[in-house]
Biopython code that builds the backbone (N, CA, C, O; Angstrom):
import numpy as np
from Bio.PDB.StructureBuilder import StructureBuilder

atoms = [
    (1, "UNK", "N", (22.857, 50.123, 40.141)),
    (1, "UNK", "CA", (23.682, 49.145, 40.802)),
    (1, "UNK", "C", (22.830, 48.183, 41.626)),
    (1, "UNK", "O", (22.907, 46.954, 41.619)),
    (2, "UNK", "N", (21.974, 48.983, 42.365)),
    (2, "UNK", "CA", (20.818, 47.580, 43.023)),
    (2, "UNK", "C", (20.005, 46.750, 42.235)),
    (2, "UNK", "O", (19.581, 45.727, 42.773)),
    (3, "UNK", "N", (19.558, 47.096, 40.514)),
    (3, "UNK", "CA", (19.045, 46.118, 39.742)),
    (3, "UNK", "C", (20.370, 44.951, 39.590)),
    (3, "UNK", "O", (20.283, 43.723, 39.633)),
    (4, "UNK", "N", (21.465, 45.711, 39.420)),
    (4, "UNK", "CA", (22.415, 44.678, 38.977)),
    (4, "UNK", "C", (22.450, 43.557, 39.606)),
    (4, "UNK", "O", (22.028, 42.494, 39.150)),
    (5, "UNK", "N", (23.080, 43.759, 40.960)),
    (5, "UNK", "CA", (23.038, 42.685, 42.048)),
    (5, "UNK", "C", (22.311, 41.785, 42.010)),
    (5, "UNK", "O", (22.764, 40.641, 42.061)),
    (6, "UNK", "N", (20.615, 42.086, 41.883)),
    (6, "UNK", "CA", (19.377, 40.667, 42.459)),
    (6, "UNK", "C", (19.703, 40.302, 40.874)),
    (6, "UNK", "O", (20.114, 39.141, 40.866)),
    (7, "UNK", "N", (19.680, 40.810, 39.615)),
    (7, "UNK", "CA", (19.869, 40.099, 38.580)),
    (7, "UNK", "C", (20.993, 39.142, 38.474)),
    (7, "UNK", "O", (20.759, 38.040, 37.977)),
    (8, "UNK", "N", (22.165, 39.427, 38.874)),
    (8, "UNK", "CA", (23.483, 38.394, 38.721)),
    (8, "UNK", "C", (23.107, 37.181, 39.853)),
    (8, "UNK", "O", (23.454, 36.009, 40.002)),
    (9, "UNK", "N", (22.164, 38.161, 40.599)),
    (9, "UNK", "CA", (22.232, 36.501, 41.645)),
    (9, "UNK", "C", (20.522, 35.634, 41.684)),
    (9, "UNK", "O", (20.192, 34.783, 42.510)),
    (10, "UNK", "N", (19.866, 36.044, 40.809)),
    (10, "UNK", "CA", (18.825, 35.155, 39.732)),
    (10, "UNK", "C", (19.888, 34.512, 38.550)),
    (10, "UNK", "O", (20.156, 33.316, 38.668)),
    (11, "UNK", "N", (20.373, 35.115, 37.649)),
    (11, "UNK", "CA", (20.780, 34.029, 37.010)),
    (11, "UNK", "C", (22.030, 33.365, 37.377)),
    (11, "UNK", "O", (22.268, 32.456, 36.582)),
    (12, "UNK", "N", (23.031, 33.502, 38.409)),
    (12, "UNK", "CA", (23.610, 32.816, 38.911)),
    (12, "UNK", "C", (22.846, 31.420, 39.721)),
    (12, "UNK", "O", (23.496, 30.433, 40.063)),
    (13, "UNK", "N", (21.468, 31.559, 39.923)),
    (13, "UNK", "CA", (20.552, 30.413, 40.327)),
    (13, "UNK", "C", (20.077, 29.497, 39.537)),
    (13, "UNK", "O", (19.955, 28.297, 39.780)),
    (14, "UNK", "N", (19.735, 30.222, 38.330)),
    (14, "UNK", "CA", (19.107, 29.446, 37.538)),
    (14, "UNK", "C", (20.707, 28.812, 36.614)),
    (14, "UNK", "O", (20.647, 27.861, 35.834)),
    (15, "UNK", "N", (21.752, 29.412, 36.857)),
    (15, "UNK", "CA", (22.418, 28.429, 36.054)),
    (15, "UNK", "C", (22.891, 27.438, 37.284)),
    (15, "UNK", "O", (23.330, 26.365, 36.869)),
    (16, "UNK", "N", (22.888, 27.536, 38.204)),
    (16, "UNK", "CA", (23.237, 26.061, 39.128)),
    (16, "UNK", "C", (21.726, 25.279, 38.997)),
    (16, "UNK", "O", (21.947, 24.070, 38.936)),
    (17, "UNK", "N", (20.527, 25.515, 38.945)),
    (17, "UNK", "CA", (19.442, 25.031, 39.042)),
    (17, "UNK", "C", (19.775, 23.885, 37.157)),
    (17, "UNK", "O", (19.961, 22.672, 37.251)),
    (18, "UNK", "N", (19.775, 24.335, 36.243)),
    (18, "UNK", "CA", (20.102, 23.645, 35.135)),
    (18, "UNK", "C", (21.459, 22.846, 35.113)),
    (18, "UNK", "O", (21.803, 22.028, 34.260)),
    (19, "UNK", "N", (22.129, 23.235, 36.179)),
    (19, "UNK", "CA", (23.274, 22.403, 36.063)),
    (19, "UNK", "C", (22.309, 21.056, 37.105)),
    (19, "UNK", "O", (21.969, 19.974, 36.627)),
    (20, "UNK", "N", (22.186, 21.251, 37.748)),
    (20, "UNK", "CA", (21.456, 19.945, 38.190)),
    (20, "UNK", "C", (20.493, 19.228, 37.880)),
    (20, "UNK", "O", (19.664, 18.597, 38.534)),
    (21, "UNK", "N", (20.722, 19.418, 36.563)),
    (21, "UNK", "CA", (18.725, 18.718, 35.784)),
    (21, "UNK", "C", (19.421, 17.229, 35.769)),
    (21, "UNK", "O", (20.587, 16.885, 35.576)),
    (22, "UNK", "N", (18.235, 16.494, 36.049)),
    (22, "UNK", "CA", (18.731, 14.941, 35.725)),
    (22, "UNK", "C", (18.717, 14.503, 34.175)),
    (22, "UNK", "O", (18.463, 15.294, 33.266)),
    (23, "UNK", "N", (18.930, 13.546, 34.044)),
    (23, "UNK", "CA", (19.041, 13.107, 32.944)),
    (23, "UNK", "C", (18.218, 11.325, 32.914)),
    (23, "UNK", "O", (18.476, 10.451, 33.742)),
    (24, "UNK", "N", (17.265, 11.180, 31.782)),
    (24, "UNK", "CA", (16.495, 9.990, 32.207)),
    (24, "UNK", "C", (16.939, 9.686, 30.598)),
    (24, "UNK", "O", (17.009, 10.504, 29.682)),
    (25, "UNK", "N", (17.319, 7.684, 30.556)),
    (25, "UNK", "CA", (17.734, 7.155, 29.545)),
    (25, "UNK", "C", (16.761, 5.797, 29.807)),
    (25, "UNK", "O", (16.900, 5.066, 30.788)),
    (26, "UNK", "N", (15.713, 5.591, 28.709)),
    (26, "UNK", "CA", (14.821, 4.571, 28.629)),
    (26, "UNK", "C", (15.807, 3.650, 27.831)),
    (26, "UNK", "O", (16.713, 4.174, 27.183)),
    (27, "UNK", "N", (15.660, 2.365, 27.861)),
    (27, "UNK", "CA", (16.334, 1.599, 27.227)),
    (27, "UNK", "C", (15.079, 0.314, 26.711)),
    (27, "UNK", "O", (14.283, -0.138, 27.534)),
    (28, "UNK", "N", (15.090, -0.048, 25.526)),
    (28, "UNK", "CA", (13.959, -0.733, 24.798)),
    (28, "UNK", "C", (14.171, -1.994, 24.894)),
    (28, "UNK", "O", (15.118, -2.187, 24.131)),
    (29, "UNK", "N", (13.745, -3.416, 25.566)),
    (29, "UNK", "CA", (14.649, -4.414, 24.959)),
    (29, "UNK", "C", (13.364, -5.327, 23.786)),
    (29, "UNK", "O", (12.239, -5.761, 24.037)),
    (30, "UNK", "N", (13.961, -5.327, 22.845)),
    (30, "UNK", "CA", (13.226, -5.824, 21.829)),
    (30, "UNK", "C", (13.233, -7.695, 22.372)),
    (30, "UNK", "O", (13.837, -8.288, 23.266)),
    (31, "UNK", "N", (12.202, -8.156, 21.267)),
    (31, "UNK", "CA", (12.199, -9.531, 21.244)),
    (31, "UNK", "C", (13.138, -9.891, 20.362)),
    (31, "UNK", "O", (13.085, -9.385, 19.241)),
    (32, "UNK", "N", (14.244, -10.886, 20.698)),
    (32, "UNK", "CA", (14.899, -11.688, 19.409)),
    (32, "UNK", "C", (14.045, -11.791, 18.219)),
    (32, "UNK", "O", (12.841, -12.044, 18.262)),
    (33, "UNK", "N", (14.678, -11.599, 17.237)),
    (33, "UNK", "CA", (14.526, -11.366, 15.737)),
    (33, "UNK", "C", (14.141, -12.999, 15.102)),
    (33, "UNK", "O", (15.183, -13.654, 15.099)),
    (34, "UNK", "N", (13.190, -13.654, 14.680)),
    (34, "UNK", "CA", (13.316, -14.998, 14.364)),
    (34, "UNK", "C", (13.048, -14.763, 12.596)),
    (34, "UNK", "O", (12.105, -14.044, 12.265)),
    (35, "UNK", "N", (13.969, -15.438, 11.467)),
    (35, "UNK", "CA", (14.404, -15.805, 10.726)),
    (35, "UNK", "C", (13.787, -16.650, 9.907)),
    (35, "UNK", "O", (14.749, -17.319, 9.530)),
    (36, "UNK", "N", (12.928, -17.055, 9.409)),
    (36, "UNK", "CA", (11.813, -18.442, 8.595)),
    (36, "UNK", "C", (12.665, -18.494, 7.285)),
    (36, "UNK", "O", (12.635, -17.502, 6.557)),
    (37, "UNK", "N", (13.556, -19.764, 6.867)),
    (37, "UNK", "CA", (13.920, -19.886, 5.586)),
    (37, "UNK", "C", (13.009, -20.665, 4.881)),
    (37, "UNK", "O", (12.929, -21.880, 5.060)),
    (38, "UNK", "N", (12.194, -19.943, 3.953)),
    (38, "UNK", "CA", (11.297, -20.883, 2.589)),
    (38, "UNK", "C", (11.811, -21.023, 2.087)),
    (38, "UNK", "O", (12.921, -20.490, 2.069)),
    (39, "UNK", "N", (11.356, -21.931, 1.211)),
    (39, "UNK", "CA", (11.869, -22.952, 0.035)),
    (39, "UNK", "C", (11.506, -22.055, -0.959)),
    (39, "UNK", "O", (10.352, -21.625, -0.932)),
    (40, "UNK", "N", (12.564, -21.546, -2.174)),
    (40, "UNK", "CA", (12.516, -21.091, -3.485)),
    (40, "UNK", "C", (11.299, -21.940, -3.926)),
    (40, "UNK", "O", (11.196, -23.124, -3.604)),
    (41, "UNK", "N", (10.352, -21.268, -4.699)),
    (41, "UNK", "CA", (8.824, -22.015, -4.948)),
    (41, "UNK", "C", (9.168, -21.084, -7.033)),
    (41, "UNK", "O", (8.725, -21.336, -8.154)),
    (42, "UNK", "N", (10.092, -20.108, -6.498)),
    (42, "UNK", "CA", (9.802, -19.270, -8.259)),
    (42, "UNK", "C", (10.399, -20.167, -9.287)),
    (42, "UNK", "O", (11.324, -20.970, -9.167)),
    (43, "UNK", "N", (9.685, -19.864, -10.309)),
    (43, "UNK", "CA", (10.402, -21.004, -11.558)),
    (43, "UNK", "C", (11.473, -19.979, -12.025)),
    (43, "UNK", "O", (11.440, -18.875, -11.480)),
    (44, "UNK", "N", (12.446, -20.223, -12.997)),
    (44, "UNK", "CA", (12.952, -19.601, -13.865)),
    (44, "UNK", "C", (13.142, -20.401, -15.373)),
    (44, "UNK", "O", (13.618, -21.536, -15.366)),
    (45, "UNK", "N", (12.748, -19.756, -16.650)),
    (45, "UNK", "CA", (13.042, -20.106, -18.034)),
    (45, "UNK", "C", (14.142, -19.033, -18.339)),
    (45, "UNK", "O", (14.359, -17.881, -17.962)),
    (46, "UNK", "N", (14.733, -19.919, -19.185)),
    (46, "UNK", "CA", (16.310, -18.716, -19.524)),
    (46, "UNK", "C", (15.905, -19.439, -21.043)),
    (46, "UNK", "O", (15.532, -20.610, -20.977)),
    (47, "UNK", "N", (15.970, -18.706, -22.585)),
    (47, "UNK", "CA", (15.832, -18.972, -23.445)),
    (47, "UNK", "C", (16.953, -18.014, -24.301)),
    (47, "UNK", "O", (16.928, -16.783, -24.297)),
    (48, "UNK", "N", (17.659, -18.613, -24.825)),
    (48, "UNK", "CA", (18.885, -17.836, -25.603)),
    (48, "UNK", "C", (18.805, -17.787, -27.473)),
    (48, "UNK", "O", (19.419, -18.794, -27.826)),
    (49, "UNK", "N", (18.571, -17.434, -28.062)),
    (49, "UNK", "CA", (18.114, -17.395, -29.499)),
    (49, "UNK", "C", (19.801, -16.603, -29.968)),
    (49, "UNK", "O", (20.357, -15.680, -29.373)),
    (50, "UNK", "N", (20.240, -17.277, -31.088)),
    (50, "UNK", "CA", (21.448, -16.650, -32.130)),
    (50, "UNK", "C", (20.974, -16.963, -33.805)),
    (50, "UNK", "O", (20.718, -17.935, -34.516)),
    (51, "UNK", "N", (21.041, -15.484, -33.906)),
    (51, "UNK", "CA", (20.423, -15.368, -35.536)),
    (51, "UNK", "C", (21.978, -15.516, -36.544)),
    (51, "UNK", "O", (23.164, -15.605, -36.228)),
    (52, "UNK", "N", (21.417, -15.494, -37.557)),
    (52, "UNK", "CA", (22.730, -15.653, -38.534)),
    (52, "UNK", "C", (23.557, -14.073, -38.873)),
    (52, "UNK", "O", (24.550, -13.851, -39.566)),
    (53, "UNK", "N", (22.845, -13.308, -38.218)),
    (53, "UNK", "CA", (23.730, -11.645, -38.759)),
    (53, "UNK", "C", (24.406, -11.225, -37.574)),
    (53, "UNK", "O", (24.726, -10.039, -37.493)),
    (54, "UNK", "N", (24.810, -12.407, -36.171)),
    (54, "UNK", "CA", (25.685, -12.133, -35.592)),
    (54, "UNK", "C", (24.483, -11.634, -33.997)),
    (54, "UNK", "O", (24.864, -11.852, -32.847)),
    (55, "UNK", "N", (23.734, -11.282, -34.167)),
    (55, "UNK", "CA", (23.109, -10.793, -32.813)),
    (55, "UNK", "C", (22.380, -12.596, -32.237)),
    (55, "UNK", "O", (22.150, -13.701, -32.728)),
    (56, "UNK", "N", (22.284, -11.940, -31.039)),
    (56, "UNK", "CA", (21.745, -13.189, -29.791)),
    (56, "UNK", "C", (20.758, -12.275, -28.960)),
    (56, "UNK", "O", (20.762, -11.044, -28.958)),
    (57, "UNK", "N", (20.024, -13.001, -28.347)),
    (57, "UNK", "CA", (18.847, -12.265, -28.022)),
    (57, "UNK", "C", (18.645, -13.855, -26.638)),
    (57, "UNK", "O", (18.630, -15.085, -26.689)),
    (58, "UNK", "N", (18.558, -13.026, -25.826)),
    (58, "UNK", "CA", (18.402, -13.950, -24.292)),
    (58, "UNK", "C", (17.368, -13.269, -23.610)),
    (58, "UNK", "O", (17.370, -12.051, -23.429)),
    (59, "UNK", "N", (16.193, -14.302, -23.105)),
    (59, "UNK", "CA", (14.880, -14.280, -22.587)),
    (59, "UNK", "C", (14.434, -14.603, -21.454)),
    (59, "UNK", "O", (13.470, -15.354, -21.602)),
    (60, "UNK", "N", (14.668, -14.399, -20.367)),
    (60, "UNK", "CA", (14.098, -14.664, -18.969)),
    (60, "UNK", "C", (13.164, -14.469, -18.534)),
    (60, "UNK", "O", (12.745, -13.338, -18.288)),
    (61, "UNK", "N", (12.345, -15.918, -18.232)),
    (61, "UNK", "CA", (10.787, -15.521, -17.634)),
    (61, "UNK", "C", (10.664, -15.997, -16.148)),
    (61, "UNK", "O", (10.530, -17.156, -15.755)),
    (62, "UNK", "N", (10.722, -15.102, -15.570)),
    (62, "UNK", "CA", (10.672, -16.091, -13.846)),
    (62, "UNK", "C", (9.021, -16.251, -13.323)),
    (62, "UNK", "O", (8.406, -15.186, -13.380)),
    (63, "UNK", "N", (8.529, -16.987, -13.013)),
    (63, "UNK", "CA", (6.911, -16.538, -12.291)),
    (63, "UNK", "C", (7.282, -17.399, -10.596)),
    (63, "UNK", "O", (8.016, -18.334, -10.278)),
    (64, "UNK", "N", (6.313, -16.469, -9.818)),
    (64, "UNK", "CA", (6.758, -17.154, -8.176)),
    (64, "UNK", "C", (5.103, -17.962, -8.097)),
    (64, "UNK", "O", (4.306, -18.292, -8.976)),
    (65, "UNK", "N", (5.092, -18.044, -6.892)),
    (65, "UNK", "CA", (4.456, -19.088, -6.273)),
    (65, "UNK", "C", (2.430, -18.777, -6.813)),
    (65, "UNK", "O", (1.515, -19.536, -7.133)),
    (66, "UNK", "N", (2.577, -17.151, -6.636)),
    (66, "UNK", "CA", (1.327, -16.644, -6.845)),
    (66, "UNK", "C", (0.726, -16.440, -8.406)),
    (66, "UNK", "O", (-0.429, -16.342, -8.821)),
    (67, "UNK", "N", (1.660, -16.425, -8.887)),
    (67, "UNK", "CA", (1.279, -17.137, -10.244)),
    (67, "UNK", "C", (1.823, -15.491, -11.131)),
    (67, "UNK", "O", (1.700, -15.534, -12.355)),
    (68, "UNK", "N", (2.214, -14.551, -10.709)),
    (68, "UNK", "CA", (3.079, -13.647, -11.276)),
    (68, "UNK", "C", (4.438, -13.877, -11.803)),
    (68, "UNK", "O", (5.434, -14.402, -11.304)),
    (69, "UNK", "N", (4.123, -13.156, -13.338)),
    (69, "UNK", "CA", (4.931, -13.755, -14.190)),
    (69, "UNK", "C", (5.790, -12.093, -14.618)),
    (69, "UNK", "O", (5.224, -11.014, -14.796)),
    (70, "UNK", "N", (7.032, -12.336, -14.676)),
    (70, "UNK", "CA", (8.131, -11.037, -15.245)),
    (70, "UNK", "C", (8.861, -11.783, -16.390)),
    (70, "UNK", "O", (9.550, -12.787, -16.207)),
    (71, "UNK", "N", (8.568, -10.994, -17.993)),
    (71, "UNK", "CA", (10.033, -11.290, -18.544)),
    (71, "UNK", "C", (11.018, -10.650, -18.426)),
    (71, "UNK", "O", (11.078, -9.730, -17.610)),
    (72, "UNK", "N", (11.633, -10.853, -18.907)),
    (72, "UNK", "CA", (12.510, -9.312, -19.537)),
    (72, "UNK", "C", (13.614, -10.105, -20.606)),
    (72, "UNK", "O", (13.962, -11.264, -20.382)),
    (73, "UNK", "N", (14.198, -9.197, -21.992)),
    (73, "UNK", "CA", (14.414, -9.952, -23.047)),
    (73, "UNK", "C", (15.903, -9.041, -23.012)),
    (73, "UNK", "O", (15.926, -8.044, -22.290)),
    (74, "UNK", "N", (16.927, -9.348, -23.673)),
    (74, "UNK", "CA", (18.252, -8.868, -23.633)),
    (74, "UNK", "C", (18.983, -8.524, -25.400)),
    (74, "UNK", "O", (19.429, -9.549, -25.914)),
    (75, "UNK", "N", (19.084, -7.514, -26.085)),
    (75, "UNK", "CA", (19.887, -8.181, -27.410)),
    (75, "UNK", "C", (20.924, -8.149, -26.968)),
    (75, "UNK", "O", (21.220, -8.044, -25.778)),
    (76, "UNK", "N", (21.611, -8.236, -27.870)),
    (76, "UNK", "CA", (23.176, -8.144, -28.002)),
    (76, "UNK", "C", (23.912, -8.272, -29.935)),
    (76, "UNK", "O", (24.064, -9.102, -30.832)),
    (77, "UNK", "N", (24.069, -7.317, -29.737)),
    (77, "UNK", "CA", (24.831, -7.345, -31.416)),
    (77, "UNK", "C", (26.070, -7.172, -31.210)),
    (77, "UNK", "O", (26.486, -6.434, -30.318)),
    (78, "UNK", "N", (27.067, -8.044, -32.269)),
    (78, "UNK", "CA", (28.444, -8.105, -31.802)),
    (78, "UNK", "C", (29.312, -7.063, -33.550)),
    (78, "UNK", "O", (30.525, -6.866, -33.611)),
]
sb = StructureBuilder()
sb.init_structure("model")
sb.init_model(0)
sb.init_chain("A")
sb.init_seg("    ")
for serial, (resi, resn, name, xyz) in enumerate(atoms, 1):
    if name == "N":
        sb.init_residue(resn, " ", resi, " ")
    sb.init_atom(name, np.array(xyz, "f"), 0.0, 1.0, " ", f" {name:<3s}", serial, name[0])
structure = sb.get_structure()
């Protein structure tokens, strides 16, 4: 019974001691965000081909400013 006692009244301390913890909230303020609109500089070729057995075949070549070039080619049979 005498361990009991000093134990209930240690953690009866330490739970008022955690009830009083502070609480710290940093708040960040960033710089406004600034926006640069460029001018579209990429080319685009669109090339559409229709054969006589009914298929079409469409060709897109875009290249941008740096001189990189993507096709990519499409069929289509009907």
């Amino acid at each position: 019974m005498r361990i009991l006692v000093p134990a209930a009244a240690i953690l009866a301390l330490a739970g008022i001691q955690a009830a009083t913890a502070q609480t710290t909230v940093i708040e960040r303020r960033a710089p406004d965000t600034v926006v640069v609109d460029r001018p579209a500089t990429e080319s685009k070729t669109v090339e559409t081909r229709e054969s006589s057995d009914g298929c079409s075949t469409k060709t897109v070549t875009k290249t941008n400013d740096e001189g990189d070039r993507k096709t990519v080619s499409r069929e289509r049979c009907d």
